[in-house]
C-alpha positions in Angstrom: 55.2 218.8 112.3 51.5 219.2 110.8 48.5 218.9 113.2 47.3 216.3 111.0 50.1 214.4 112.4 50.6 215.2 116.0 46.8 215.6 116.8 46.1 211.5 115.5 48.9 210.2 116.7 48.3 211.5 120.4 44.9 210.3 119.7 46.2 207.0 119.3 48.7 206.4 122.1 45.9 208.3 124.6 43.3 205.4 123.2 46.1 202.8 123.9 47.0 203.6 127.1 42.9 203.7 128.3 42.3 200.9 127.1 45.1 198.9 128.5 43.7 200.5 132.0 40.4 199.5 131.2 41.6 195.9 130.6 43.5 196.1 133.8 40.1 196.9 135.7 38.3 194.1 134.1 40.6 191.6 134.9 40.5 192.5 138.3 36.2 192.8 138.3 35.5 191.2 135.4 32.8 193.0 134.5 31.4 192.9 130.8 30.8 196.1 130.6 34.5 196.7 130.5 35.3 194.1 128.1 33.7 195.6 125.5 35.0 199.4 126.3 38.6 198.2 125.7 37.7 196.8 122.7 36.4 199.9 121.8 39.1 202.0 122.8 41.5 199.6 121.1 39.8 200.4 117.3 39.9 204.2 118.8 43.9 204.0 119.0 43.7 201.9 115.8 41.9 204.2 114.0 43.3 206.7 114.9 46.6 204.8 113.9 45.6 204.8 110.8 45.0 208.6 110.4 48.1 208.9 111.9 50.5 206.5 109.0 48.2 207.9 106.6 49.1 211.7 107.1 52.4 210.9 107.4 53.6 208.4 105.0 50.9 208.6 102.4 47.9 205.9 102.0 47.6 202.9 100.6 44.9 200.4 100.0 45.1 198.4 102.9 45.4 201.5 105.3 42.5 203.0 103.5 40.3 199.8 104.2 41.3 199.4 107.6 40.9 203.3 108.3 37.3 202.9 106.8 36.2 199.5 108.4 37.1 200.5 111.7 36.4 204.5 111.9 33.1 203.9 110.2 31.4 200.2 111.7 33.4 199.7 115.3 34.8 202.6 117.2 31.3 204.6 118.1 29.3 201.0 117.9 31.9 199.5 120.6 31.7 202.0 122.6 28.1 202.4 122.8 27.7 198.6 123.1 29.9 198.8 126.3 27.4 201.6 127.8 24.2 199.3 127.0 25.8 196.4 128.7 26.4 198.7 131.4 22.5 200.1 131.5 21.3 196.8 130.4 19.2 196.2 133.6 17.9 199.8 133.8 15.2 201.5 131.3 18.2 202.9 129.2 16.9 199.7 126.6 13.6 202.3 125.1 16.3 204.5 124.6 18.5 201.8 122.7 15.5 200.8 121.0 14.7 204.2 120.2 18.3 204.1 118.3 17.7 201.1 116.3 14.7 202.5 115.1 16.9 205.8 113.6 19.2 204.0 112.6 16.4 202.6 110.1 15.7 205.7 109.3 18.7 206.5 108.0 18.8 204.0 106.0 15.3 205.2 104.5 16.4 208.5 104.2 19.7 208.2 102.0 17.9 204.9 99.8 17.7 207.3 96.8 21.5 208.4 97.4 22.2 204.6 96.0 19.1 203.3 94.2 21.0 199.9 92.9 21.5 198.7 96.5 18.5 197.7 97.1 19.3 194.5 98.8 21.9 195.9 101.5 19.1 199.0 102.4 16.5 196.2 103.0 19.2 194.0 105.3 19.9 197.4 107.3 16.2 198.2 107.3 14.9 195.0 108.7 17.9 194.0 111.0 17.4 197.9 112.6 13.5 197.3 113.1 14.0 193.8 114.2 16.8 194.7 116.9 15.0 197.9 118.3 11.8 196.4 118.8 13.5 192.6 120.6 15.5 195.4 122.5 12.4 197.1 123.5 10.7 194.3 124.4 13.0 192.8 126.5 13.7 195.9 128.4 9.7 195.3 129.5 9.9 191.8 130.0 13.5 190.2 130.4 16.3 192.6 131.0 18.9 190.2 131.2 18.4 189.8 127.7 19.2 193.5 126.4 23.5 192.7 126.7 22.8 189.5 124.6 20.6 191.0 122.0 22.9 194.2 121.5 26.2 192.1 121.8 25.0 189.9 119.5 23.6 192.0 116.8 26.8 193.7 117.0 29.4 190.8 116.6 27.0 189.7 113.7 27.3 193.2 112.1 30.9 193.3 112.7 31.8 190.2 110.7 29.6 190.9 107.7 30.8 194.5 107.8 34.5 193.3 107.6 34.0 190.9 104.5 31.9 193.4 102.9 34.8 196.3 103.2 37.5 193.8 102.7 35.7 192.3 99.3 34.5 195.4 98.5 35.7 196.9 94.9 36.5 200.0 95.6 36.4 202.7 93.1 40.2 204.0 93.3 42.7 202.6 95.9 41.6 205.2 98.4 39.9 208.8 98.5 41.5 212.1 99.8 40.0 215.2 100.2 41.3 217.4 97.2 41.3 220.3 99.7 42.2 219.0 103.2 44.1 215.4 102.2 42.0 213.9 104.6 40.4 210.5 103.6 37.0 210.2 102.6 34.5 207.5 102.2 33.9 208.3 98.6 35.5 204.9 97.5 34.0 202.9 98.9 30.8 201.3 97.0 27.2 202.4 98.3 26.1 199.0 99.3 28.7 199.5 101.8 28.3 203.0 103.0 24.4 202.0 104.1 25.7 199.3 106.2 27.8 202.1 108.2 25.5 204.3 109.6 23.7 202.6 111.9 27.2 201.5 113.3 27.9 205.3 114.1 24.5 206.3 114.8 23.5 203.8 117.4 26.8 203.7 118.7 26.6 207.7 119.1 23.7 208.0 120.6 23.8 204.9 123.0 27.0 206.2 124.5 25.9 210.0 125.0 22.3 209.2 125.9 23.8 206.2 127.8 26.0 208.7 129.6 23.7 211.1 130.7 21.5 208.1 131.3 23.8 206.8 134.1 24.3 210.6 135.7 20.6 210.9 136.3 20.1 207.3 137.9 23.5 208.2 140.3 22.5 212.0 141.0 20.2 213.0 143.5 16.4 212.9 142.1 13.9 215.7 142.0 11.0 213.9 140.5 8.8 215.9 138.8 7.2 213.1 136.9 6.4 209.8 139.4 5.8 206.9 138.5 2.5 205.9 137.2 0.5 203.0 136.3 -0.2 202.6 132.8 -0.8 200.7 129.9 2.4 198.9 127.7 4.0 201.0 125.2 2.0 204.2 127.0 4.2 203.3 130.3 7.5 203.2 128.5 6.9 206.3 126.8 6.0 208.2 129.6 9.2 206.2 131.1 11.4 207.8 128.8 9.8 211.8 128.6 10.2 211.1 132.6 13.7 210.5 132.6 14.0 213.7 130.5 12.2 215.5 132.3 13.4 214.6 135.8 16.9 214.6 134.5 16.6 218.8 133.9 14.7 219.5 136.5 17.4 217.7 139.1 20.4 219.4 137.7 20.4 222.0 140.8 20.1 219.3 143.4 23.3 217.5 142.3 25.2 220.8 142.1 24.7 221.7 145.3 25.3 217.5 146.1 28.8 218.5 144.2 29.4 222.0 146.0 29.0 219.6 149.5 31.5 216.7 148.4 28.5 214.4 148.5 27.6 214.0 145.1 28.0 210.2 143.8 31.1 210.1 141.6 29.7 208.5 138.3 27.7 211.4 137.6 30.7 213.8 136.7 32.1 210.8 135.5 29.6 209.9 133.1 29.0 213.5 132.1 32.6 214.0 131.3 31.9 210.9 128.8 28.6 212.3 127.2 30.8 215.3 126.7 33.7 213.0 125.2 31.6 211.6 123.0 29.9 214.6 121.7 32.5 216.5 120.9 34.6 214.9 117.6 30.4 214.4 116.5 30.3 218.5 116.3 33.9 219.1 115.1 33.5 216.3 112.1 31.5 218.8 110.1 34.7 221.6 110.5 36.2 218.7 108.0 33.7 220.2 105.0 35.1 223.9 105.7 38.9 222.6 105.3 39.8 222.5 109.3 40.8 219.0 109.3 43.1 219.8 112.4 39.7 220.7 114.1 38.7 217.5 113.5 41.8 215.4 115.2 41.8 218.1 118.0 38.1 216.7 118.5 39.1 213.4 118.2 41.7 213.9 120.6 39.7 216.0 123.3 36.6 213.0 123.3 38.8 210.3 124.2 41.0 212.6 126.5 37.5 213.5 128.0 36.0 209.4 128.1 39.4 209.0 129.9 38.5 211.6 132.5 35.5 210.2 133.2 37.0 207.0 133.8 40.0 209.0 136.2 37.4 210.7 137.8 35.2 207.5 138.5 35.9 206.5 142.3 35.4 202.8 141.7 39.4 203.3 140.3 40.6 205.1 143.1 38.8 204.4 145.9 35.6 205.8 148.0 36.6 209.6 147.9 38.3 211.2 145.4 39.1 215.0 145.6 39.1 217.4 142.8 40.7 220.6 143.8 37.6 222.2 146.1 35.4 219.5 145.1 34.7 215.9 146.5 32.8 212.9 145.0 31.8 210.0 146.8 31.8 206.2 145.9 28.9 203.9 146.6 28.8 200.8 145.0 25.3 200.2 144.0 22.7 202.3 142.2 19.5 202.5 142.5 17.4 200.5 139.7 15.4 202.6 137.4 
């Protein structure tokens, strides 16, 4: 049977089976930041679903739609949203204002790529600008408001994106790949295609960044850069090249934290997730050189890898959990940052 095949439908069940243990775990703590992860592993099994039927029945409209709507606008956005809601009372909100503010700049940057939609490049612009800077600001002034914002701007986004792909005329019932028989986006109208990548690019970046985000706030610190007193704007910046910068230069702190079995469990945890969620970004572009199977191996290795990260989380399994040679330890609060 064809990798194509195999490698999305493994995807699929693997996504399935997460998130029904993610949902398990909220109903027991009932945390929101779980909610939202199952929801986003659910349109990961979905679309990978969809890859799955497609590659081994043939496409159809419908299939196409649905493979497009939720691959391109909800799997990367969910996830990401369930990482902000987890960071939502910690300085990760600069970062997720940071992404709003790229994700407007994508839109800028491929404007001339579809110069009739002017309209839906001015929605994307203004609604990116507007979320990264309420983000931002409430990050200084009123953290509980960052889940709220993001949640919100992203339920909004998610019910205009699904009547503009279901309305949507398309150009031909669906678009393969004349080389790989992979589908492609190339159907779907312009005004479309600017809504999506924001979706993937804030969702991206708040779930890698929001990853390595939440090692360095559970690893042992090595502060090069203190805090300091400084102006607004100047004090989140220097927040933010801090956090950077502190996160690098503690790296040899938590290995020997790991080497000693005392190293808080979310760090390789969340790492393993940063990892997860990197990896299908990097083996996406093997799709233009024909290795589609590269693709759905990277599909199938990030959630296999976000799944780790959940395994290896303590808060599943209890306070100790060993890894071969290596312990990690559970404590249940973190320290605010």
């Amino acid at each position: 049977m064809s990798p194509n095949v195999v490698l999305p439908l493994c995807s699929s069940i693997v996504s399935f089976v997460f998130a029904a243990a993610v949902l398990a775990q909220w109903s027991a703590r009932r945390r929101a930041f779980q909610l939202v992860w199952a929801v986003g592993l659910l349109w990961y099994g979905i679309s990978a679903g969809t890859e799955f039927l497609g590659s081994a029945f043939g496409w159809t409209e419908p299939l196409y739609r649905t493979w497009y709507l939720i691959g391109a606008f909800f799997v990367a956005a969910y996830l990401g949203a369930g990482t902000v809601v987890l960071l939502a009372r910690t300085r990760f909100g600069y970062f997720v204002g940071v992404s709003f503010l790229i994700g407007a700049l994508y839109a800028f940057a491929i404007r001339g790529r579809y110069p009739s939609d002017t309209l839906a490049f001015a929605v994307v612009l203004l609604v990116c600008l507007g979320a990264g800077v309420a983000v931002a600001v409430a990050t200084w002034r009123a953290r509980q408001l960052v889940a709220p914002i993001v949640v919100g701007v992203l339920v909004a986004g998610s019910l205009i994106a699904t009547l503009a792909v279901v309305g949507a005329t398309l150009d031909a019932p669906y678009a393969l790949d004349p080389k790989t028989g992979v589908p492609v986006g190339e159907a779907i109208p312009g005004n479309v295609r600017i809504l999506a990548g924001p979706f993937n690019i804030i969702g991206a970046i708040s779930l890698v960044v929001g990853a390595l985000f939440s090692a360095y706030v559970f690893m042992p610190k090595n502060r090069v850069l203190g805090r300091r007193a400084l102006p607004p704007v100047v004090a989140q910046l220097y927040g933010a090249i801090a956090v950077v910068v502190n996160f690098g230069a503690s790296l040899p702190r938590a290995a020997v934290a790991l080497a000693r079995g005392e190293l808080h469990s979310r760090v390789p945890a969340t790492l393993l997730i940063a990892l997860g969620g990197f990896i299908p970004g990097v083996t996406s572009g093997l799709n233009r050189f024909g290795m589609t199977w590269a693709f759905f191996l990277g599909e199938l290795l990030g959630v296999l890898l976000i799944f780790g990260g959940f395994v290896v989380s303590t808060e599943v399994f209890g306070s100790r959990i060993r890894v071969g040679p290596i312990v990690v330890r559970r404590e249940e609060e973190a320290p605010a940052t």
